[in-house]
C-alpha angles and dihedrals in degrees: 000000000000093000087046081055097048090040094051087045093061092051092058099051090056099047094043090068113112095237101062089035086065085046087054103054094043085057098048089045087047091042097050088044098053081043095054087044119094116221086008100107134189097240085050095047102043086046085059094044088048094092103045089061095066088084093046129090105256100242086054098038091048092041088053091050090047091047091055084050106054089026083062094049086057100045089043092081095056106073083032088065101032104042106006095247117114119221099204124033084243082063094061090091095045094061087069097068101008104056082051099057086049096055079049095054096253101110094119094058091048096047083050107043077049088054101045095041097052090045090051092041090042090052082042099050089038095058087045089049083048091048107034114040106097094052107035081061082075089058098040084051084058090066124089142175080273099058094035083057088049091035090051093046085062089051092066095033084064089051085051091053093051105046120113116253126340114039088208088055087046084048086044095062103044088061094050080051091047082053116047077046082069097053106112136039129333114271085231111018095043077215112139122256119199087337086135089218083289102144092204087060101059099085090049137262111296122247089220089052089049087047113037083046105050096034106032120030086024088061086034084059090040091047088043089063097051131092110268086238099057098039101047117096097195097080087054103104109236103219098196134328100234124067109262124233083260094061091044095052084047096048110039094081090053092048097046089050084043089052095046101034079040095058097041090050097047099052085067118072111237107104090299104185090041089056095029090068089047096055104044092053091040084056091047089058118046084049091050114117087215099028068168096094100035104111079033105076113290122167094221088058092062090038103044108050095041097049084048093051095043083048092048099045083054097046095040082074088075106078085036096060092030109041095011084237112143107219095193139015098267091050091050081050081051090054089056087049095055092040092052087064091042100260116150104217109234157071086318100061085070091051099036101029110035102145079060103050096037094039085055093050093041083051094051086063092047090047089055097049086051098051099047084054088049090045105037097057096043086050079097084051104052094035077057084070090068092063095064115098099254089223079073093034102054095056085046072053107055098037089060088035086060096030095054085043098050101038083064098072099352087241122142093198090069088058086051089050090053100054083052097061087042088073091034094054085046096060094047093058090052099052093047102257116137111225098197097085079051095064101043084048096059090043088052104041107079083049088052089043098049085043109052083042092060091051101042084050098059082038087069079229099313108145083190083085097090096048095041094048102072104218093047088051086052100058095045090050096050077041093056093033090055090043086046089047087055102047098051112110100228084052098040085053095041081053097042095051077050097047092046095046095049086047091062 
């Protein structure tokens, strides 16, 4: 305890400087503005930023980087709740209750609770990145190609779990996601797979194209057809901008099971903060007393799985300082910004380079501090948004929509991919297909591949790896229990009455 307090000290000296305070906040700004954006995403905006660090000292320029990736977690919510188009794929989940309490008015108590429950699950998961870091290596060591496959398969299986109305359709949709993951070229041979001798599809079909398609101009198409009354925000009263005691009340429980499912998920690679959100709002709502009224503005849908993703992005630092791993894309961004200044990922930047690994966790406290004081008081701002006609909102829309698209890879052709899953994304909702396991699915997919390739590889091609190793056998039984638990008909029928109730 006394060495948790020194080194904590020392954290806060160097991240106290002035210097890397100003890093900080320019982070956490940069951060909360790629996560209201919508197409602008973190892996595209800390790639771009790469190359200014290099100037920079290495404690500012990786606090700055780290900044940009839990600001984003908080600002991603913004445009989920306001428009229903998530600005980060950990605010998928965040569009089904969110973007209801704001049709009902109640768009300022929704951006707030968001606020307040990633700032309480980002100082949690901070003192637990603090705390635990040095055993929980011992656990992350435990984990091979084969755990991260069967870890991931429960991933899915969550988003399975969670998905409105049939589970095959559910099922359905995880493997068009598995799918459209494989577009590009092999992971070993180079060689194309279903490009189609397309030369724009060989590097893979872009996250932003899948999700600004499916969630934004698909919900653009589906607003278009409706009646302007019914689709305009701005007649809906909006009855105050900050949560009241009875949302608190109402919240604080959700918030407290996001922070601590958040920061367990997070510490194992396997798009922690993506799967992180699912499952907290998969858990809510199986333990609600009305699950009734989760996908129908509630305010533990929007508490629950944004506490669970700003808990998982801290904690998801953990194999990166401590095993050099790197969980998730931005973090492996994060690895080429510590190599460029000539820092060896790893257990030994905690023993060499203390004043580095404590400094970044001090700063992570006084990020979130920072970015509750720049959200809480734009949360007029953004609610604003909702006055505006939406025949003068959804072209404001699409332009940011392209622009964030194309400014990625400055390909047209992405913009073009885009508008194709946004008919594609139409027709699904019509027909009663949620896209959302789609979506987790295609994040997920090249991790699942690499690493049941990797198993399969020290296996010597024994699929028996991932029964005889007992972690692994544990996940895919929980896996098969909780798909088991779905598809019985006392519980399908018990889903679809929910779904359909939550639907009037």
């Amino acid at each position: 305890m006394t060495d948790l307090l020194a080194n904590l000290a020392l954290g806060f000296s160097v991240a106290a400087h002035p210097y890397n305070i100003g890093f900080c906040l320019i982070g956490a700004l940069v951060g909360t503005l790629v996560g209201v954006l919508p197409g602008v995403g973190t892996v595209a905006t800390v790639a771009m930023l790469l190359p200014i660090t290099f100037g920079l000292p290495p404690v500012g320029a990786l606090i700055m980087l780290a900044g940009i990736y839990y600001g984003a977690q908080y600002g991603g919510s913004t445009t989920s709740i306001l428009v229903n188009i998530p600005g980060e794929a950990t605010s998928v989940v965040t569009c089904l209750d969110g973007h209801q309490m704001a049709r009902q008015g109640r768009a300022g108590a929704a951006l707030s609770i968001s606020a307040i429950g990633s700032f309480f699950a980002g100082c949690v998961a901070t003192v637990l990145v603090a705390a635990l870091g040095a055993p929980l290596t011992g656990l992350a060591l435990l984990f091979g190609p084969a755990e991260y496959f069967s870890l991931m398969v429960l991933g899915l299986i969550f988003a399975v779990v969670l998905a409105k109305g049939s589970v095959l359709k559910a099922i359905a949709m995880i493997l068009a996601g598995l799918l459209l993951s494989m577009v590009g070229s092999d992971l070993e041979t180079g060689a194309g797979r279903m490009t189609f001798d397309i030369p724009e599809l060989s590097d893979g079909i872009g996250f932003a194209n899948v999700a600004m398609g499916l969630f934004g101009f698909a919900e653009i198409i589906r607003n278009l057809e409706m009646s302007a009354e019914s689709r305009d925000i701005v007649n809906a009263k909006i009855t105050g901008l900050m949560p009241t005691r009875q949302d608190l009340i109402d919240s604080s429980g959700a918030i407290a099971r996001g922070t601590i499912l958040g920061s367990i998920l997070g510490i194992l690679p396997g798009g922690g903060a993506v799967v992180a959100s699912f499952a907290a709002y998969t858990f809510e709502k199986r333990i609600s007393k009305t699950p009734q009224k989760f996908g129908n503005g509630i305010i533990q849908g929007v508490a629950a799985p944004e506490a669970a993703n700003n808990a998982a992005a801290q904690t998801s630092f953990i194999p990166l300082l401590t095993l050099g791993i790197p969980p998730n894309a931005v973090m492996a961004l994060m690895v080429g910004a510590m190599t460029i200044h000539g820092i060896v990922p790893g257990p030994q930047v905690m023993t060499k380079q203390p004043e580095l690994f404590w400094g970044m966790i001090a700063s992570m406290w006084l990020g979130n501090l920072m970015l509750v004081i720049i959200n809480l008081p734009l949360v007029g701002l953004w609610v604003s948004l909702l006055r505006v006609p939406y025949r003068l909102l959804f072209p404001s829309i699409i332009v940011f929509c392209c622009i964030g698209i194309y400014s990625i890879n400055n390909s047209p052709t992405d913009v073009l991919i885009a508008a194709v899953f946004g008919l594609i994304g139409y027709w699904l909702v019509k027909h009663d297909f949620e896209p959302a396991p789609l979506v987790l699915a295609f994040v997920l997919g090249p991790l699942m591949e690499e690493n049941l390739r990797r198993a399969m590889l020290i296996a010597r091609g024994d699929a028996t790896v991932f029964a005889t190793r007992p972690i692994s056998a544990g996940l895919l039984l929980i896996s098969l229990a909780l798909l088991t638990v779905a598809l019985l008909p006392m519980i399908r029928k018990r889903r679809d009455e929910v779904f359909v109730e939550s639907e009037n």
